[in-house]
C-alpha positions as CSV (number, residue, x, y, z in Angstrom):
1,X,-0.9,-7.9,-50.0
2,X,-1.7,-9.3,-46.8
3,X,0.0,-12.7,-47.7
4,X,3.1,-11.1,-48.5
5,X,3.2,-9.0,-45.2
6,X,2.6,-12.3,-43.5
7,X,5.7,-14.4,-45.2
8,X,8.2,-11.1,-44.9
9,X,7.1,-11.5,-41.0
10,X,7.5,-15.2,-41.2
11,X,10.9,-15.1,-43.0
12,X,12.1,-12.5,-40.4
13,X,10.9,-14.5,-37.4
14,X,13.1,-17.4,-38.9
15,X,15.7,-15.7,-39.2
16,X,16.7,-14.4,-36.1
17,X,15.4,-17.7,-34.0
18,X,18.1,-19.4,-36.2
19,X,20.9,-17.0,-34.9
20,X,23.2,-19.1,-32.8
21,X,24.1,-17.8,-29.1
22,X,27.9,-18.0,-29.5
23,X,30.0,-20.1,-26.9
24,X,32.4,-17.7,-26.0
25,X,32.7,-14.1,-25.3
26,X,35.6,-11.9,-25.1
27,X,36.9,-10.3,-21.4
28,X,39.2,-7.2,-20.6
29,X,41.2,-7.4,-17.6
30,X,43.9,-4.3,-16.9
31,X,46.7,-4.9,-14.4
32,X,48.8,-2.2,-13.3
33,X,51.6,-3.5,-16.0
34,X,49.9,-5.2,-18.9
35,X,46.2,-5.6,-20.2
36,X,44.5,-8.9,-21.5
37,X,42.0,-9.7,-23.8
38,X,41.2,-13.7,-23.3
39,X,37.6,-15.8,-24.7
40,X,36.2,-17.7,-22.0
41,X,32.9,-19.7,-22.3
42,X,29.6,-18.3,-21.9
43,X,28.2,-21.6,-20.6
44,X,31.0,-24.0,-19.9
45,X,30.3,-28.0,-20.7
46,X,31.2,-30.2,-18.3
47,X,35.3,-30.8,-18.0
48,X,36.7,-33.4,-16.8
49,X,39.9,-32.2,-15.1
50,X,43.3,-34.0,-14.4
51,X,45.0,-33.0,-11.3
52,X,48.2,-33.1,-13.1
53,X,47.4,-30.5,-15.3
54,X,46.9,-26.3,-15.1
55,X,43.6,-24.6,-15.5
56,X,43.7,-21.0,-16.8
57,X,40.2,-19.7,-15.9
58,X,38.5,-16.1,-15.5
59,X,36.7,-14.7,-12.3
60,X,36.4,-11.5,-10.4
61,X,37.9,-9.5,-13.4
62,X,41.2,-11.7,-12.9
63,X,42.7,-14.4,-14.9
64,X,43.8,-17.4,-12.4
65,X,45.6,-20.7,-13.2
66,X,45.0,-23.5,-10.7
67,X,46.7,-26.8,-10.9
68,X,43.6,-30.0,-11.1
69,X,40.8,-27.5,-11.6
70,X,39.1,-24.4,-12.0
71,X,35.9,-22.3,-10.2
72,X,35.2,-19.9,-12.8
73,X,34.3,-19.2,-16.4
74,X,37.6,-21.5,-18.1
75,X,39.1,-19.6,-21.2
76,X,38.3,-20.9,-24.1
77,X,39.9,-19.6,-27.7
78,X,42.1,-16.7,-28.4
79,X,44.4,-14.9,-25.6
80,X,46.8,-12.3,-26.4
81,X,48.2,-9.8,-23.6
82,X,49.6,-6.2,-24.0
83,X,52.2,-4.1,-22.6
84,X,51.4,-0.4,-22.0
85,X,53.0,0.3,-24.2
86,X,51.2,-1.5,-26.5
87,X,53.6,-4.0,-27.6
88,X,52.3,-7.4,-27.6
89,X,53.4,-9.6,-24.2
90,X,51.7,-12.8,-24.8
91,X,49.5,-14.4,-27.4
92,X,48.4,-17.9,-27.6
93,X,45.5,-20.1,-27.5
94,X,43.5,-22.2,-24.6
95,X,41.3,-25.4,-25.2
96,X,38.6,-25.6,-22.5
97,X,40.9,-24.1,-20.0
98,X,44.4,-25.6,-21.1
99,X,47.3,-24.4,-22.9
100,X,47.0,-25.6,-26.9
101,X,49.2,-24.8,-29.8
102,X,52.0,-22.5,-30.1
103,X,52.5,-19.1,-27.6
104,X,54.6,-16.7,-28.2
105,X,56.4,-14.1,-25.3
106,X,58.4,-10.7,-26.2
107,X,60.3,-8.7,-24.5
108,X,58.7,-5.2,-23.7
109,X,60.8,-3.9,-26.1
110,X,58.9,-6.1,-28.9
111,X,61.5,-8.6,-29.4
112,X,60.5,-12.0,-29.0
113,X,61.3,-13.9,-26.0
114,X,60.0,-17.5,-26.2
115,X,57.6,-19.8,-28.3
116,X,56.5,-22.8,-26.9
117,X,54.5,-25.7,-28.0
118,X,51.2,-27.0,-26.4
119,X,48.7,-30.2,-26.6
120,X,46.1,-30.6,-23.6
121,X,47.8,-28.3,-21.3
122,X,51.6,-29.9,-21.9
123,X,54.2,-28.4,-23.7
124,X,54.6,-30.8,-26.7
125,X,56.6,-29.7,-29.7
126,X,59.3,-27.1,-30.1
127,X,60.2,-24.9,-27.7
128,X,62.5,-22.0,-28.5
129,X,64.2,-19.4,-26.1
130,X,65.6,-15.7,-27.4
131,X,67.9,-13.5,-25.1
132,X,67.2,-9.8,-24.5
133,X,69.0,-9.0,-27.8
134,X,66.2,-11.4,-29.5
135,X,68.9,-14.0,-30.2
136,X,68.2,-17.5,-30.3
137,X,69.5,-19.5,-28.0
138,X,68.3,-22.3,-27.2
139,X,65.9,-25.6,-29.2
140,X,64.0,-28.0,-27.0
141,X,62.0,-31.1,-27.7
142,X,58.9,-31.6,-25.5
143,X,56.6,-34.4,-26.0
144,X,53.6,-34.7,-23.1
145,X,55.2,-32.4,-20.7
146,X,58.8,-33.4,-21.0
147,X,61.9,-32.9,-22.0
148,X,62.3,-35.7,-25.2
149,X,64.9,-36.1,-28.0
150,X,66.7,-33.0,-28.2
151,X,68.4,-30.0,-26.1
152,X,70.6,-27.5,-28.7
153,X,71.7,-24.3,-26.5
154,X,73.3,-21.7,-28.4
155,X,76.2,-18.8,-27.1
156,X,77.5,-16.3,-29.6
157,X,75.2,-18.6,-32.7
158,X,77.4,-21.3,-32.1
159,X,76.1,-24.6,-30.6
């Protein structure tokens, strides 16, 4: 009996020093018009910054965006941004404080404003523009930041 009291208590031991501490952790910032939920890191690594690029990063209960670094916890993972009246405003995703894959606006109405493209903090990709009555009008190319291949504006659904 007093073995198998000693391996439960060994088993559970194990068990909880093999829980990971996770890398991120969710924050919940409310400005007077919209509220944000964004991960940032618990213990940032060490990032090396470009001065050409934006930082998104999280401090004093604010979200701030700096241009060639950050002094803060950096976002890091999901972001998605509210309306009060609960539509959705924003949603997208950061890479160790940088803009990554594709974000999405609406209007606060719920129609869908713009989607953009991101690598590394630079649009890159499809970027696509919707007026007010959530009709598209306009198709951009990006690649590293810039304006590359194509520009299709559309008035009325015609190019």
């Amino acid at each position: 009996m007093k073995r198998f009291a000693f391996l439960i208590l060994l088993f559970s031991n194990s068990a909880f020093a093999q829980q990971k501490q996770k890398s991120t952790f969710p924050v919940y910032i409310n400005y007077p018009d919209y509220t944000v939920k964004a991960d940032v890191f618990s213990n940032p690594p060490k990032i090396s910054v470009n001065e050409n690029l934006t930082y998104f990063w999280y401090s004093s209960n604010k979200i701030i965006e700096t241009k060639g670094g950050y002094d803060g916890k950096v976002l890091n993972g999901s972001y998605t941004s509210f309306y009060l009246s609960k539509n959705l405003k924003e949603k997208g995703s950061f890479k160790e404080g940088l803009k990554t894959s594709t974000w999405t606006s609406w209007n606060i109405d719920g129609k869908i404003n713009e989607i953009t493209t991101w690598k590394k903090g630079m649009k890159n990709g499809v970027y696509k523009k919707y007026n007010e009555f959530g009709e598209f009008i306009k198709e951009y190319g990006f690649k590293n930041g810039e304006l590359d291949g194509y520009k299709i504006d559309y008035e009325k659904g015609k190019v």
